[in-house]
C-alpha positions as CSV (number, residue, x, y, z in Angstrom):
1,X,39.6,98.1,36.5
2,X,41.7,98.6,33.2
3,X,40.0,101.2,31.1
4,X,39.2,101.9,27.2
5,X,38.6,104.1,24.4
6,X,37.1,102.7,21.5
7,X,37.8,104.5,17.7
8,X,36.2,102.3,15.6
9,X,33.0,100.9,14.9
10,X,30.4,98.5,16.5
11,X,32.8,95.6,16.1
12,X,34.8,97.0,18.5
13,X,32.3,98.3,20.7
14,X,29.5,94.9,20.6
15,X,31.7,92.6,22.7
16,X,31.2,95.4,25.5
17,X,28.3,94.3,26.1
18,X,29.2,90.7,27.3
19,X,30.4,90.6,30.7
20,X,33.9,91.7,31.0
21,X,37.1,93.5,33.4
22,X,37.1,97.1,31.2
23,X,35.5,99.7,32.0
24,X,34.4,101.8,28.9
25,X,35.2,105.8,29.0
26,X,34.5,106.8,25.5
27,X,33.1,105.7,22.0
28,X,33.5,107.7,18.2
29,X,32.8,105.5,15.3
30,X,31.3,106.7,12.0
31,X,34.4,109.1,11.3
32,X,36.9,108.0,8.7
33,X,40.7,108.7,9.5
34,X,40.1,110.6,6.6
35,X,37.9,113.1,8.4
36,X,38.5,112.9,12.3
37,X,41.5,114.8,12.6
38,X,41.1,117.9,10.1
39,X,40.1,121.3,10.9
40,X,36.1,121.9,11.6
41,X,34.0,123.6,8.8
42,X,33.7,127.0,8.1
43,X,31.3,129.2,10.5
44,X,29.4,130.0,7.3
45,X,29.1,126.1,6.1
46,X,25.8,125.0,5.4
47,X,25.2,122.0,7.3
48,X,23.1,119.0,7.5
49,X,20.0,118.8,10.2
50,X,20.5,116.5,12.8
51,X,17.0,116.8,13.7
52,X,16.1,114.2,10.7
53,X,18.4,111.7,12.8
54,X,15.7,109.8,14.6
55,X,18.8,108.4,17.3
56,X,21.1,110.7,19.8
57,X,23.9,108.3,19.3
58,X,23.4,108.7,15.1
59,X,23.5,112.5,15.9
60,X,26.0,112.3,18.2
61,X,28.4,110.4,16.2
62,X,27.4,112.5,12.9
63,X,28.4,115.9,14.9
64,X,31.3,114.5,16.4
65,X,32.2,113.9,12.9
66,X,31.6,117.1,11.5
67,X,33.0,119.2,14.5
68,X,35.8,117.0,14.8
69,X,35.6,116.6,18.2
70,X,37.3,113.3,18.6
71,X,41.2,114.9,19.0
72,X,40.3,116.7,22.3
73,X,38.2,113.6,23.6
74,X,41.3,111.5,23.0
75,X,43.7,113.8,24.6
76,X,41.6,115.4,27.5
77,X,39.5,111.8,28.7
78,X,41.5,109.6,30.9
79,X,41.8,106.0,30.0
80,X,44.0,103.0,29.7
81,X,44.0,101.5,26.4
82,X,42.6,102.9,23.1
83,X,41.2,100.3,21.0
84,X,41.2,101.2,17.2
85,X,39.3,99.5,14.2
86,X,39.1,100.1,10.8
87,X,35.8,98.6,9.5
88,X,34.2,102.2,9.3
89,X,36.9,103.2,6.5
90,X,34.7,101.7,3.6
91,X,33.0,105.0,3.8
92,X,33.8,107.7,1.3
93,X,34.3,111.1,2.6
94,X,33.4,114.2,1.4
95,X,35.1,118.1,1.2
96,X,32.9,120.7,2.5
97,X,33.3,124.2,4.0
98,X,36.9,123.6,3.7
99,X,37.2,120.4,5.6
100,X,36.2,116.9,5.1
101,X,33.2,114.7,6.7
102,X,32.8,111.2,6.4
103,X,29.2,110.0,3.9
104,X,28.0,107.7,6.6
105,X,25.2,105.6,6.4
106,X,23.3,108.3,9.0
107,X,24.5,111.1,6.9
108,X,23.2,109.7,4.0
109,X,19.1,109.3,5.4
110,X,19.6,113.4,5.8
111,X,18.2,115.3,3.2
112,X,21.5,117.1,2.3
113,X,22.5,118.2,-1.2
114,X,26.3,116.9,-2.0
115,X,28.0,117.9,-4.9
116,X,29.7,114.3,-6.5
117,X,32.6,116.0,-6.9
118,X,33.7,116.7,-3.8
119,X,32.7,112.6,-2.6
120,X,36.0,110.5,-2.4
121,X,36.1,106.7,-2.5
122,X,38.5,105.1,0.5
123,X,40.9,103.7,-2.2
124,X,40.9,107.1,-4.6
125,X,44.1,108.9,-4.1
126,X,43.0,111.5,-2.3
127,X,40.8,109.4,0.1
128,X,43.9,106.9,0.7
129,X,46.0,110.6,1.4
130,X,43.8,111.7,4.0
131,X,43.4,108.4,5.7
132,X,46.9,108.1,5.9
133,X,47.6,111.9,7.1
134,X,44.4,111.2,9.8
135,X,46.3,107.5,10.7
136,X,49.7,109.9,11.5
137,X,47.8,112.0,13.9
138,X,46.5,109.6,15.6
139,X,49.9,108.0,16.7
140,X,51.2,111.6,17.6
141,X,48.5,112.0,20.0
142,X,48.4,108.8,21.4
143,X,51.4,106.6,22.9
144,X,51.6,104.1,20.5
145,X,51.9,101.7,23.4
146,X,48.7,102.6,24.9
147,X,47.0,101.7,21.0
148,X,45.6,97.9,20.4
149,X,44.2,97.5,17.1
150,X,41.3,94.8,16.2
151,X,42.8,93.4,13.0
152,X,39.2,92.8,11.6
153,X,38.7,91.9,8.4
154,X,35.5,90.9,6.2
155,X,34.5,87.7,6.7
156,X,33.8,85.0,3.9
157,X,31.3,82.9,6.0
158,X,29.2,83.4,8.9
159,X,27.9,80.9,11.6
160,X,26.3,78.4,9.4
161,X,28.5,78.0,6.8
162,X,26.5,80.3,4.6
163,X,29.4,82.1,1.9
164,X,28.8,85.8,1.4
165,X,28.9,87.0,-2.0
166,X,32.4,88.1,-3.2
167,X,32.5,91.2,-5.1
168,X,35.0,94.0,-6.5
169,X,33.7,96.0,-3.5
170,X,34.3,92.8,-0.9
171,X,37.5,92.2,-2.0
172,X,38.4,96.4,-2.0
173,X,37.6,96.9,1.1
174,X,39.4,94.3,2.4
175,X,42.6,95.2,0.5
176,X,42.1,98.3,2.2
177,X,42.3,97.0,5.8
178,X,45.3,95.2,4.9
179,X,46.7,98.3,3.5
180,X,45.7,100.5,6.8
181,X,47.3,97.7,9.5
182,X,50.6,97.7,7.3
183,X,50.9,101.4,7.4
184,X,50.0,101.4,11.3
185,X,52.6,98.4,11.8
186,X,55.4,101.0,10.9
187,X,54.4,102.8,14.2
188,X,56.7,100.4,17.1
189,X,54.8,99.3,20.2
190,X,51.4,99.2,18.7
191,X,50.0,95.7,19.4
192,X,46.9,94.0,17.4
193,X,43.8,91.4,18.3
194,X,44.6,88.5,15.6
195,X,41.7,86.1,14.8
196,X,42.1,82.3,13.7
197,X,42.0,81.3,9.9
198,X,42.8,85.6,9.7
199,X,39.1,86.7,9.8
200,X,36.3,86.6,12.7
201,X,33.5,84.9,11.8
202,X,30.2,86.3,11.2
203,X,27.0,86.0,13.1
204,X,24.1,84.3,10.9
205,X,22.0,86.6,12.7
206,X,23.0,89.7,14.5
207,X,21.0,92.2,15.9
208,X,22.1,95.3,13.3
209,X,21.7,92.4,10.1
210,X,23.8,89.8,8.4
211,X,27.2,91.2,6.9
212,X,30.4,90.1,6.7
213,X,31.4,92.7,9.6
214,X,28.5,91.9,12.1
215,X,30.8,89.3,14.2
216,X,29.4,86.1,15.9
217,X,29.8,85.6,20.0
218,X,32.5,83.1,19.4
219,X,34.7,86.3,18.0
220,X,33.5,88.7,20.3
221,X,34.9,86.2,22.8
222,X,38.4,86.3,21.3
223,X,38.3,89.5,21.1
224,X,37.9,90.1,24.8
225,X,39.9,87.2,25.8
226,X,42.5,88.7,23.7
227,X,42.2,92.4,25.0
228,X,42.4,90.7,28.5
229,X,46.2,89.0,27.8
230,X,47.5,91.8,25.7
231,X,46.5,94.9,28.4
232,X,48.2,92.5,31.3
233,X,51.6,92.2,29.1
């Protein structure tokens, strides 16, 4: 049985759950490429309290982030195939204790003083810098030929044919997938998940809410149909 490591986010991750030939050895979403790769926080960093996380996976993932613990998992776990996302990227990251962790929605609930200054935007220069430095790593610590990306983008309709509104922020954040797949496309032997029409389609209802990144069975289907052709090339 072919096995994967999923860096990305629960679009990635969801179609796991449908019956399928992989078996899954590890999962870190909710860490920028921004943040995953730098150097852990100071031993003298104030930190936030995981405690207020009512989940272990929201702590786990929040930790993971902050202790950067995702470089040994990808280098010390054995697997086949590491399947990479990007939808995780829209978050803005944050300098602290002489690193940088990732403002995710969990860190966010945690009563934890940030200073604005230190909070970068994905497309600021200095968030686009350390996404591309983090993006680097990751292709010098994995075979490129061992990395399948899920070219995911935000989708424009879901299920029903309901629209969802486009903004500055929509449109951003989808500028900024673009702009990571281009920049990982200069790395030879990567392959990528493609979707028809460009985008997957969105589930009217899904179990974590309707947005244009929860992804309907239909896509979740490609996607696995998809992963199945490309691991057997």
């Amino acid at each position: 049985m072919p096995s994967v490591f999923i860096y990305g986010s629960c679009v990635s991750r969801d179609p796991f759950e449908k019956p399928n030939e992989f078996e899954l050895k590890g999962y870190f979403a909710r860490s920028s490429l921004g943040s995953a790769f730098r150097q852990p926080p100071t031993a003298d960093t104030p930190l936030p309290n995981m405690d207020a996380l009512a989940s272990r996976f929201q702590q786990r993932m929040v930790q993971s982030d902050i202790h950067k613990n995702l470089a040994e998992s990808l280098t010390t776990t054995e697997y086949d195939w590491l399947v990479v996302d990007f939808i995780d990227e829209r978050m803005n990251t944050i300098e602290l204790g002489g690193t940088t962790i990732t403002q995710s929605d969990e860190l966010k609930t945690i009563e934890f003083a940030v200073d604005p200054a230190t909070v970068h935007e994905p497309w600021s220069e200095t968030g686009w810098s350390n996404r591309v430095e983090g993006l680097h790593t990751l292709v010098r610590l994995v075979d490129p030929s061992k990395i399948i990306v899920n070219r995911v983008y935000w989708a424009t309709i879901d299920t029903s044919g309901q629209p969802f509104g486009r903004s500055r922020w929509f449109d951003r954040n989808n500028r900024l997938l673009y702009d990571l797949y281009k920049e990982i496309e200069k790395s030879p032997g990567i392959r990528f998940i493609d979707y028809p029409g460009g985008a997957p389609l969105a589930a009217d209802k899904h179990g974590w809410g309707r947005q244009p990144f929860h992804y309907s069975e239909v896509s979740n289907d490609h996607f696995l149909s998809e992963l199945s052709r490309l691991t057997k090339v």
